[in-house]
N, C-alpha and C positions, 0 to 999 in steps of 0.2 A: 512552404516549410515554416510552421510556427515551432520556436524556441521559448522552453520556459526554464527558470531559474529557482531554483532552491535551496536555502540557507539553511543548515542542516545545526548553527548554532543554539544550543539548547533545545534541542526536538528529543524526544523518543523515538528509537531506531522503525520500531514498528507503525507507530504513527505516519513517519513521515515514509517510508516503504510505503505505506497503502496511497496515500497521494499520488507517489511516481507511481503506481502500478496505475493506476486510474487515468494518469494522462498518457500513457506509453500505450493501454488500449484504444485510447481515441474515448473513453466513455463521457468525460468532461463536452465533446465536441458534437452538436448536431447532426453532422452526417458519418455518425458513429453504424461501422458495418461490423462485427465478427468475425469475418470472414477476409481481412485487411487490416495493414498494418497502419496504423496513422502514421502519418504527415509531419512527425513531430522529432524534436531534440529537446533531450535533459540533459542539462545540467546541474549538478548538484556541488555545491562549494561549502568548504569548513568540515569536511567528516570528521575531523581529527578532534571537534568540540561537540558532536553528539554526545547526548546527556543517556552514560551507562552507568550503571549504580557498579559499585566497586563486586557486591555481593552475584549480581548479574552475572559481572566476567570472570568469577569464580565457577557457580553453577549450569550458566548458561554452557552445554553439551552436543557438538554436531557432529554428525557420522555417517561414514559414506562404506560400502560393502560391495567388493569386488567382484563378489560372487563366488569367490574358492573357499571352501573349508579355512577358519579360524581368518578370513579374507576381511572384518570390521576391524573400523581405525575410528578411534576417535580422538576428540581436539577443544581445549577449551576454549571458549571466546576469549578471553586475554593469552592465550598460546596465538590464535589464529590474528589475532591484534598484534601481533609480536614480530609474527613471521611476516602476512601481507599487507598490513594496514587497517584504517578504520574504516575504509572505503569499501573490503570484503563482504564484514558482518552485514554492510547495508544492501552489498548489492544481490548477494545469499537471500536476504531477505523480500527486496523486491523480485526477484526469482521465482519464489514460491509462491508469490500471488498471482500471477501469469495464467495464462491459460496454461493445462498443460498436451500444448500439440505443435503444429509443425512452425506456427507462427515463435511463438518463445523468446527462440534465440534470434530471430530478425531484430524483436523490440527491443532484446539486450542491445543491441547493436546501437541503439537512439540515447541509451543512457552513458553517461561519463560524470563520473565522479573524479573531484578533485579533495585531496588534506588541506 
């Protein structure tokens, strides 16, 4: 079990999202397989000091659809900053760079974010 650590003071959220996607697939690691989850633990510390531009958590807009007629919601990222933290936007973010298949939510499972 390798643990890596990430200071998330002053980074761009997407920036540092693609890092932790990259180590959460194992692709950093030689005996990198597809088809497996790596070996691995993130942690990430300071979300609460990612660098979002003010204009960002204004326009920045994410939206989830439940499927029923008039069933979209959406939520600004300073609303979503408000309600769960700074740790949300980031971890939304490393989410979507994941593969998307049955692995996913295992990798979620390797990452933990701290404020």
């Amino acid at each position: 079990m390798k643990e890596y650590k990430f200071d998330a003071r002053g980074e761009k959220i997407g920036r540092l999202a693609s890092k932790i996607a990259t180590v959460l697939m194992g692709k950093d690691n030689p005996n990198y397989a597809p088809n497996k989850v790596a070996d691995v633990k993130v942690l990430v510390e300071n979300a609460s000091q990612l660098d979002i531009s003010e204009k960002k958590k204004d326009e920045k807009i994410y939206d989830r659809y439940s499927g029923y007629p008039g069933g979209r919601k959406e939520i600004s990222l300073r609303r979503l900053i408000e309600k769960k933290g700074y740790g949300e936007p980031l971890r939304n973010a490393v989410y979507g760079m994941l593969p998307k298949n049955k692995l996913r939510d295992l990798m979620m499972k390797n990452l933990t974010i701290n404020e």
